[in-house]
N, C-alpha and C positions, 0 to 999 in steps of 0.2 A: 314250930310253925310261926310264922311269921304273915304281918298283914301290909297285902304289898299292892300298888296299881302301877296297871300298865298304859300307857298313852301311845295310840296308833299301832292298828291293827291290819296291816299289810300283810303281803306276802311272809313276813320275816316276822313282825312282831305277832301275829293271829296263833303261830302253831309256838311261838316263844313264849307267850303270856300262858298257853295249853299247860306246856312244861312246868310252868311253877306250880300249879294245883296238881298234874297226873303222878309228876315224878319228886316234885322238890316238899306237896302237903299243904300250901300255902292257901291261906283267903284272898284273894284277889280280886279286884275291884277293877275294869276298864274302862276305857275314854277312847271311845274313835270318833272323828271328823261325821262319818257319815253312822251315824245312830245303829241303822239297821244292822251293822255289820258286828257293833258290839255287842248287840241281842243276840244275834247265830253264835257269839263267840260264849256269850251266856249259857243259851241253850245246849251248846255242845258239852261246855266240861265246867255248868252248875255255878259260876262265879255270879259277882253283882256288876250292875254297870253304871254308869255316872254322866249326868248330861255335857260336862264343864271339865277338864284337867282339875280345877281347883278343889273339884266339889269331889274326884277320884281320887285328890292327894291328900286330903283334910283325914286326922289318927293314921295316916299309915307310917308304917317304920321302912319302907322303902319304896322309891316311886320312879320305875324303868320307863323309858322311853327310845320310839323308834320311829322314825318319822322322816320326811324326805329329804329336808334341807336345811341352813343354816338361819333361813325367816321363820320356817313351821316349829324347825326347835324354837325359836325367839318368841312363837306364837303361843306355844303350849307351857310354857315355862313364866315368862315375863309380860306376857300380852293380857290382853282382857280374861279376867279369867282363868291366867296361866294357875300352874299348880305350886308354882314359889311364894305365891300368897298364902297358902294353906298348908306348907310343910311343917311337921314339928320340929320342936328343937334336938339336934341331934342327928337327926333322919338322913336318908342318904339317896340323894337323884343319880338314878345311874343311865349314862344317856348309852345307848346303841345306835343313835344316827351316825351318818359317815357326813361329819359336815367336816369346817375348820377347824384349826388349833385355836384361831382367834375367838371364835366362837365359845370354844371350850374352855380356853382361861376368862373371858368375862364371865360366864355361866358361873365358874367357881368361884370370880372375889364374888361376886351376889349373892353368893350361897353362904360365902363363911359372912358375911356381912348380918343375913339374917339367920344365920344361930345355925345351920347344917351345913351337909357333904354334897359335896358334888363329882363323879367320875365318869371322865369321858373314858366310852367303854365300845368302840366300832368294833363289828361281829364281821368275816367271810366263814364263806363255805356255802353262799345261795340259797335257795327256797329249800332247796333239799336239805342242808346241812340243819336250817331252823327245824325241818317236818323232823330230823332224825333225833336232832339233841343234841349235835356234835358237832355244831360253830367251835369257830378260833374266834376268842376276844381279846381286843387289845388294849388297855386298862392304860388312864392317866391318873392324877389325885395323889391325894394325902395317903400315907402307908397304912395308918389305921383305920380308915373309911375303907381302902380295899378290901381289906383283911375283911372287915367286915361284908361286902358287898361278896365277895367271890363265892361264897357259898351259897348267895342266891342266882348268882353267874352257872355254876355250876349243873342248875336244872336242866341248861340246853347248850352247855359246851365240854367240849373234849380236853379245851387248852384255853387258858386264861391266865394272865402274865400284864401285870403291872410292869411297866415301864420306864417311869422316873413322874415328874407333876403333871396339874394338867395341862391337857393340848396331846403331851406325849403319846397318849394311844388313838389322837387321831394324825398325827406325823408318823408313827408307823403303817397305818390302813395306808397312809400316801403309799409307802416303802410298797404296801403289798399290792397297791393297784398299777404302780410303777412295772413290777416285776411281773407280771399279768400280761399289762399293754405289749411289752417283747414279745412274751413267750405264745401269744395269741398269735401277732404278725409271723414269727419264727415260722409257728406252727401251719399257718396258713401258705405262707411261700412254700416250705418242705410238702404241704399236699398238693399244690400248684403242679408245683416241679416234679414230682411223684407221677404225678398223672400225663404231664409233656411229655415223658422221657417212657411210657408209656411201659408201666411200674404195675403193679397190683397195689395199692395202698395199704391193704389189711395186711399183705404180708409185707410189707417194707417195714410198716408202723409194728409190728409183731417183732419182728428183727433189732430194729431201733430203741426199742422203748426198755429194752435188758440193757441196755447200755447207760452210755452217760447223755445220751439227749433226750431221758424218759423226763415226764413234770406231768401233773396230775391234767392238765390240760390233753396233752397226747392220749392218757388213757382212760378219758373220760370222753372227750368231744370230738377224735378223727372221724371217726363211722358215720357220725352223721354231717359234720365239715365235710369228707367227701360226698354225700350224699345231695349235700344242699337243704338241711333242714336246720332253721335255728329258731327253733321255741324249745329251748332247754333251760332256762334260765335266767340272770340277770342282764335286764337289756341296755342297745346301745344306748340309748336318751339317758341312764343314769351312769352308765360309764365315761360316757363324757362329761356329767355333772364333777364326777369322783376327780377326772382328770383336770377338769378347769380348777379344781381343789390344790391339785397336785402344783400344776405351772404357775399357780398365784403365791402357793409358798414357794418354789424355787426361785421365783423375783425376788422375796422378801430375804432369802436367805445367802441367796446368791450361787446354788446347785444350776446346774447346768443338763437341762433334757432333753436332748435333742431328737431322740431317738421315741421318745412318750408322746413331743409336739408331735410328733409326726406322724405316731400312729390314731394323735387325736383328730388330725387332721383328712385320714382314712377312715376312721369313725365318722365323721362330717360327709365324706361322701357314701358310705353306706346310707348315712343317715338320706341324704339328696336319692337314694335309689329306693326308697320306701319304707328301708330298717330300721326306724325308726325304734320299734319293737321288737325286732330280733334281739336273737342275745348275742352276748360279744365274740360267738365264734365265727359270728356273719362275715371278719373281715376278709375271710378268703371268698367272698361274695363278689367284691369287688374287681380280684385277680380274674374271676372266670365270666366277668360281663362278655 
């Protein structure tokens, strides 16, 4: 057992912080933004909650975080209050946000500056994947800080895989939101067109998905893409966040997206039709205005 807190308690971090006391045995200590939310998170599975990141990071031996963006990480970490004030020596911040690599290597010289670990550690697999236990993480940092961290990783994922220092597993979350953005548009045009050519889709997508243009997208999100329903999941507003992630390191590195601008760019007009909130299988929302 191990004494660990969790900072931000969203869709993703509320059932991930669950995991470390149901499944992983851990004391766990939270920090959310908005109070009430870490008391239900109390009251559900028995943890302590903490008014401040610093005051939820002070004796812990490991201090996860999941939270919106590259200022909120900035905020709960290094701002007023953050919980980098309060780390012990040795201790190990393990972030889950999907922010930058930039982000994530400044995080880490501050971390080894004052005496601990820092691993940038971005989770897919959506609301579902946190409620189930079985996110993919994707792990930056020192080898031995991993090492250590993954068996607390382990409470609510299936696949966990260090990558090289940090930033590196938030340059691959790029890799997997890149691979996403396609295979979403792909998917959307093919139910378009499905439906033009005046197809059944359940059996086209039955037929198709035994082959080689199956991807967890097709066998998870057709039925209700042709259907017109997108409250399944992660929405557009932070897929575009993911993506303006994505094309700010392709400038820096000099990759070339052409095909990710564009679908971000489709993203923006879903967004202009109200989807705001939808999840990212809305883009064939667009095709059927």
């Amino acid at each position: 057992m191990a004494k660990v807190a969790f900072l931000g308690l969203g869709v993703m971090g509320f059932p991930m912080a669950g995991h470390l006391v149901v499944k992983g045995g851990h004391e766990v200590t939270v920090y959310n933004r908005t109070a009430a939310k870490a008391q239900a998170w109390a009251d559900k599975f028995g943890g302590r909650t903490a008014p401040t990141p610093r005051e939820a990071a002070a004796g812990q031996d490991f201090v996860m975080a999941c939270v919106g963006n590259d200022d909120d990480l900035r905020a709960v970490t290094i701002g007023a209050d953050g919980a980098f004030a309060a780390m012990s020596p040795d201790a190990i911040f393990v972030d889950h946000t999907t922010a930058s690599a930039e982000v994530a290597r400044e995080l880490d010289a501050e971390a080894r500056r004052r005496g601990f670990h820092f691993v940038d550690a971005p989770v897919s697999g959506g609301q579902a994947g946190a409620e189930n236990g079985v996110l993919t993480v994707m792990c930056g940092g020192d080898e031995a800080a991993y090492a250590r961290a993954e068996a607390m990783i382990a409470s609510y994922a299936r696949m966990c895989k260090r990558l090289g220092p940090a930033g590196a597993g938030q340059l691959t979350k790029m890799v997997n939101q890149i691979c996403i953005a396609g295979l979403v548009e792909g998917l959307s045009e093919a139910i378009h067109f499905a439906k033009k050519a005046g197809l059944d889709v359940n059996s086209v997508i039955e037929t198709i998905s035994k082959g080689a243009a199956q991807s967890w997208q097709m066998e998870n999100r057709h039925k209700t893409m042709a259907e017109g329903r997108f409250d399944f999941g992660f929405a557009v507003e932070w897929m575009r966040k993911d993506l303006a992630i994505c094309i700010a390191e392709a400038r820096r590195n000099g990759a070339s997206l052409p095909v990710t601008s564009l679908v971000d760019a489709f993203y923006a007009e879903v967004e202009a039709m109200g989807g705001t909130r939808w999840d990212t299988s809305s883009l064939i929302a667009r095709l059927e205005r």
